[in-house]
C-alpha positions in Angstrom: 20.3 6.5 3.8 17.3 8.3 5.6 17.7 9.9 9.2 15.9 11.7 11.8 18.6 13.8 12.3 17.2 15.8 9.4 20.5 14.9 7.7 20.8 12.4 4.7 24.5 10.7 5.3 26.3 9.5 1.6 28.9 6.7 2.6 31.4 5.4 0.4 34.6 3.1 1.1 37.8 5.2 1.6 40.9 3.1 0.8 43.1 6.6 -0.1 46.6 7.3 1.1 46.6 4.2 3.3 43.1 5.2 4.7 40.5 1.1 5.6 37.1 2.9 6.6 34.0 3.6 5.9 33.3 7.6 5.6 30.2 9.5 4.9 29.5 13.4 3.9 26.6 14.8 4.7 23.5 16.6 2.8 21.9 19.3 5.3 19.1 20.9 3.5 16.3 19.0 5.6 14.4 20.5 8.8 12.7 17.4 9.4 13.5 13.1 9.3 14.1 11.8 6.3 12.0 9.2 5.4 12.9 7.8 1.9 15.8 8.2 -0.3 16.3 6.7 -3.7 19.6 7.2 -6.5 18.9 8.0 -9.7 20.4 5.5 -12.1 22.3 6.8 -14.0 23.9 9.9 -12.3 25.0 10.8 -8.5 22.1 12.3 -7.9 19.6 11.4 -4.8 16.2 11.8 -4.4 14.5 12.3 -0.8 11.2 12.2 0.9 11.0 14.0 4.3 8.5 15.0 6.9 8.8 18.8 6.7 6.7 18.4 3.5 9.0 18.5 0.8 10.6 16.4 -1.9 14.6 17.3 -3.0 16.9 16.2 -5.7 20.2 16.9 -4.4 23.8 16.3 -5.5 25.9 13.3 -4.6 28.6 14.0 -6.2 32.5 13.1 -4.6 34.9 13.6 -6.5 37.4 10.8 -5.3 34.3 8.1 -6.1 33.2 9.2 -9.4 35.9 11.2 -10.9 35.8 14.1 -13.2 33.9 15.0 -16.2 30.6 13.4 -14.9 27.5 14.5 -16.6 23.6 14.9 -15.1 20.9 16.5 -16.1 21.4 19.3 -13.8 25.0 20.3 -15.6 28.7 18.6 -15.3 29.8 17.6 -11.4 27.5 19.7 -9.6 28.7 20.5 -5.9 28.0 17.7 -3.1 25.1 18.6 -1.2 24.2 21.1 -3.6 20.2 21.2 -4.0 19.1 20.7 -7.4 15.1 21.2 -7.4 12.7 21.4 -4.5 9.0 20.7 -4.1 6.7 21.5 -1.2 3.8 19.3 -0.8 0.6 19.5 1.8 1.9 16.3 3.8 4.3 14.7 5.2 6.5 12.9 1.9 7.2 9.8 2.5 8.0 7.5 -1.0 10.2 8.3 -3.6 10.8 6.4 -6.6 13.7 7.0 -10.3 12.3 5.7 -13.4 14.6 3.1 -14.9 15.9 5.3 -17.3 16.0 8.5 -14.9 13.7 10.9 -16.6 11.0 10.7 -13.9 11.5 10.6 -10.2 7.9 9.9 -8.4 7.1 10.9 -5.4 4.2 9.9 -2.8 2.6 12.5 0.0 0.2 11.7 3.2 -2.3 13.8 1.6 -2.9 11.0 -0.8 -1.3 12.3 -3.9 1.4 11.3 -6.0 3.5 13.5 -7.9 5.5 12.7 -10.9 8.8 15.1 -11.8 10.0 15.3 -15.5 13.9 15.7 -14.5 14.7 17.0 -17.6 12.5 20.2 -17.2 13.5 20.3 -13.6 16.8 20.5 -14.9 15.8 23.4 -17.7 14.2 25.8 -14.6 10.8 24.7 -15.3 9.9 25.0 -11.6 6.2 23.5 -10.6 5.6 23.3 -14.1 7.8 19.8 -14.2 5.5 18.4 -12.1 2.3 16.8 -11.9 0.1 15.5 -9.3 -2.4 12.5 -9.4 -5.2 13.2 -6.1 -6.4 9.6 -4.9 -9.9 8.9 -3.5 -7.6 6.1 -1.3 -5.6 6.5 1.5 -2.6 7.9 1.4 0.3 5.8 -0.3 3.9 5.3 1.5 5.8 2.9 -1.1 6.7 3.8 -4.7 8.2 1.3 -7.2 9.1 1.7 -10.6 9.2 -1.1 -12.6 11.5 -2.3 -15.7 8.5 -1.2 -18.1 8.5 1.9 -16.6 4.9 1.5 -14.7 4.9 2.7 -11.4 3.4 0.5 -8.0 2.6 2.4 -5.1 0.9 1.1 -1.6 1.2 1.9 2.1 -2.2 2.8 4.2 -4.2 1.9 0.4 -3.6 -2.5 1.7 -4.0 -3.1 -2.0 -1.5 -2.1 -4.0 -2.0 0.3 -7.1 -0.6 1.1 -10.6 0.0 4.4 -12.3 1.1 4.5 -16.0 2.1 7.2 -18.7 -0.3 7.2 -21.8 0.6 10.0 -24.1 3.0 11.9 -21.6 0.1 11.8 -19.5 0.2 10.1 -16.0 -2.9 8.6 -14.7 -4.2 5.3 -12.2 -4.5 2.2 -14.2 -6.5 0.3 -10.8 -6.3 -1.3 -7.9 -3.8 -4.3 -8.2 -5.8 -7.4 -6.6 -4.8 -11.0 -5.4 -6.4 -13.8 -4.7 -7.7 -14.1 -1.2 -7.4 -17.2 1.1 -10.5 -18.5 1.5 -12.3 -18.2 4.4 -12.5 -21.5 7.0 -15.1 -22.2 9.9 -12.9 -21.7 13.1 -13.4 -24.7 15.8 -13.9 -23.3 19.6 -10.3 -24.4 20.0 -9.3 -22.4 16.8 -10.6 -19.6 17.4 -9.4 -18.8 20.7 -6.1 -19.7 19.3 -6.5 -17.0 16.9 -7.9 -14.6 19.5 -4.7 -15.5 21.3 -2.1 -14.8 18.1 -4.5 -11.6 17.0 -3.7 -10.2 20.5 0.3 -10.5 20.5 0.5 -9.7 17.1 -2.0 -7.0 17.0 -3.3 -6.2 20.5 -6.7 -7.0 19.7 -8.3 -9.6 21.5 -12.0 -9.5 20.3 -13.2 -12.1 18.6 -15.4 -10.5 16.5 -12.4 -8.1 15.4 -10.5 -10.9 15.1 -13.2 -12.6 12.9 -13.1 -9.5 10.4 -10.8 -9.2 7.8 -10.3 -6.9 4.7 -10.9 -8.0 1.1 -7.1 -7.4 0.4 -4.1 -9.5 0.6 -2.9 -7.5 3.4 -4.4 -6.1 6.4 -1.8 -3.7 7.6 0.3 -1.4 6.3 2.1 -1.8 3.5 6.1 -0.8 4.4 8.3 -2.8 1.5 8.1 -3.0 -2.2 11.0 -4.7 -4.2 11.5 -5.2 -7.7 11.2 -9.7 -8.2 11.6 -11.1 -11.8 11.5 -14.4 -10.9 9.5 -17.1 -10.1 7.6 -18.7 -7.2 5.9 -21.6 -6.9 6.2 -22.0 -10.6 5.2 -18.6 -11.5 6.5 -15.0 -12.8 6.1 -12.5 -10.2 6.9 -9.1 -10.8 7.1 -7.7 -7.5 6.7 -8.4 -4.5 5.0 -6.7 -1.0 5.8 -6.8 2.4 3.3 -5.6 5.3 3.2 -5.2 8.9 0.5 -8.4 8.8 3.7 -10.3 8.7 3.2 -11.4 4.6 5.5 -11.1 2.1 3.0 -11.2 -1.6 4.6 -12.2 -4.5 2.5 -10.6 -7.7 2.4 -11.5 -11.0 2.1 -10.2 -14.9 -1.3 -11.4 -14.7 -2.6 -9.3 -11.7 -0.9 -6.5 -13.5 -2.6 -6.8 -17.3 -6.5 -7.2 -14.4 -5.5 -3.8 -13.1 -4.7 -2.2 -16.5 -8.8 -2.7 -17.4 -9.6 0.1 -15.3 -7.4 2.7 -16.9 -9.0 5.9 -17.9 -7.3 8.8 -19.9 
């Protein structure tokens, strides 16, 4: 887990020598909160965001949890806590994402950019060169998701979600990932002040007129949850599904997803 004690805490179950508790070792390599965190899948590796402007692979490694003769990309049971590779961005980091099969790990940064690291090269001492960086012309992304078919979803201060894809081992925006919009209603007297009312506890705006207004975007607040679906709702697949500090949870399908391919440019 993430902390603002600059310290990223690995717990495990300890059921040793008679021992019924929860323990946790520490990494220690941060001077700021950690943000994000994400495991790569395969190995005990973890992968952190943090606010003094870097992204880290570090070793997770314990012994006693996944015994000996464990293999990564970074060599056989590195060290706990050992740092593996480190990149400095020019904002706060705040997402980070594993591929399913592990070789990328994608980070996001609050200077709207999002980074993609080939582990593998990481691994090899490839330095910055194992890295590249998308600049967006949106605002800056705070959620990273991976899905199954190895696309990538990011959102955050961008409302609409967006999709990034490898074409040729070449990483690049496919679009904007859009929904379908309520439609708008004609508020009564009565309804609107009700709505000025909810707009004010849930918002602190009490305008009607900035009530009134509302984005072209499923959400109107900050994205702060992406999580893998593959299911479906209301009778239909969804993907993957949003959660934003407008109170909505978005379920989104296939569909949206083949719509935001059609902008894709290599």
């Amino acid at each position: 887990m993430g902390s603002g004690s600059k310290t990223v805490p690995v717990c495990y179950y300890d059921g040793s020598d008679g021992n019924n508790f929860w323990v946790s070792k520490m990494i220690k390599h941060h001077t700021s909160t950690v943000v994000s965190v994400a495991w790569h899948p395969t190995s005990p590796i973890i992968g952190t965001a943090s606010t003094d402007y870097k992204f880290r692979l570090c070793s997770a490694y314990v012994k006693s949890i996944d015994g000996k003769g464990v293999e990564t990309p970074f060599g056989a049971n590195p060290k706990f806590g050992t740092l593996l590779f480190e990149v400095e961005s020019h904002g706060w980091v705040t997402g980070v994402s594993f591929a399913p099969g592990g070789g990328c790990v994608a980070f996001c940064s609050h200077d709207s950019t999002v980074s993609f690291v080939d582990v593998a090269a990481a691994a090899g001492g490839a330095g910055d060169g194992a890295v590249s960086t998308l600049r967006l012309s949106e605002l800056p992304l705070s959620q990273l998701l991976f899905l199954q078919d190895g696309s990538l979803i990011g959102a955050g201060h961008a409302y609409d979600p967006m999709m990034f894809v490898n074409s040729g081992g070449k990483w690049a925006a496919a679009g904007t990932i859009k929904g379908k919009a309520a439609a708008k209603e004609e508020a009564s007297g009565i309804s609107a002040t009700r709505k000025m009312f909810q707009a004010q506890a849930a918002t602190g705006q009490g305008d009607l007129q900035s009530t009134a207004a509302k984005l072209d975007s499923m959400h109107q607040n900050l994205v702060c949850g992406l999580q893998q679906f593959g299911g479906s709702f209301g009778g239909v697949a969804a993907e993957f599904t949003s959660s934003s500090l407008d109170g909505k949870i978005v379920w989104w399908t296939r569909d949206e997803l083949t719509a935001a391919m059609k902008g894709l440019k290599l």
